[in-house]
C-alpha positions in Angstrom: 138.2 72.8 42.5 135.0 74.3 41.6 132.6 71.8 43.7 134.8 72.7 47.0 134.4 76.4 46.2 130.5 75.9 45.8 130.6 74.2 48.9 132.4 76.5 50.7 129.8 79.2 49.4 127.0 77.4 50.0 128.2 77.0 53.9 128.7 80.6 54.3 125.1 81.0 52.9 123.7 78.6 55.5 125.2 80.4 58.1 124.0 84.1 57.3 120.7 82.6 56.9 121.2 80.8 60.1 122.3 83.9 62.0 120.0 86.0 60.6 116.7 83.8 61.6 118.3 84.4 65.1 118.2 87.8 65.1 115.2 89.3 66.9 113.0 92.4 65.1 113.3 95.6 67.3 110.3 96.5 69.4 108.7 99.8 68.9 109.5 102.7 71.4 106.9 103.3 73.7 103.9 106.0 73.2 105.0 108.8 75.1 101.4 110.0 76.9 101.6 112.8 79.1 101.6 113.2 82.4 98.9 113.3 84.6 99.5 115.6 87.7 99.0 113.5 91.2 96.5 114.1 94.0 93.9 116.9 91.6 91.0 114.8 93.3 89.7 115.4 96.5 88.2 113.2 99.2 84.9 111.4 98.1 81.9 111.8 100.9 81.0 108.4 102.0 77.3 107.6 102.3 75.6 104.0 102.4 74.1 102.7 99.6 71.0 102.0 100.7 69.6 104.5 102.7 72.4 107.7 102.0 73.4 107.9 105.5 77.2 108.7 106.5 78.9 105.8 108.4 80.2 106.9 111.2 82.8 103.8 111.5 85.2 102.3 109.2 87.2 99.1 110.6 90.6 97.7 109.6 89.5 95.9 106.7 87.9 99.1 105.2 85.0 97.7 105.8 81.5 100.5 107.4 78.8 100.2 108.8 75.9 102.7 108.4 73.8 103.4 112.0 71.1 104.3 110.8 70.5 100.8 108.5 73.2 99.0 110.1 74.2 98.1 106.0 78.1 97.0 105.8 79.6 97.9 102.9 83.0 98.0 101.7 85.0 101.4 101.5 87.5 101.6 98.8 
């Protein structure tokens, strides 16, 4: 009688241990940063970096070309 009840104990152990291995820790909460208001910059002047000159045109790719250098460079 007292082997089957330690084997029934020893069962019920296993299992706890077994579900409790299964049991995944809780992430953190997330920093809470605050918020940053949208659109406070304004539109940056363009100028090519070699020679400082406005391009005058900008393709689809975002890619200008300066006239006075004729420099490509990519606007971003």
């Amino acid at each position: 009688m007292g082997l089957w009840v330690l084997s029934i104990d020893l069962i019920c152990v296993g299992i706890v241990v077994a579900r409790g291995a299964l049991l995944r820790p809780l992430l953190p909460h997330a920093i809470r940063q605050p918020m940053v208001p949208a659109g406070l910059k304004g539109p940056v002047p363009l100028s090519c970096p070699n020679c400082g000159a406005p391009p005058v045109n900008v393709d689809r790719f975002g890619v200008a070309t300066c006239t006075y250098c004729n420099t490509r460079f990519i606007v971003r």
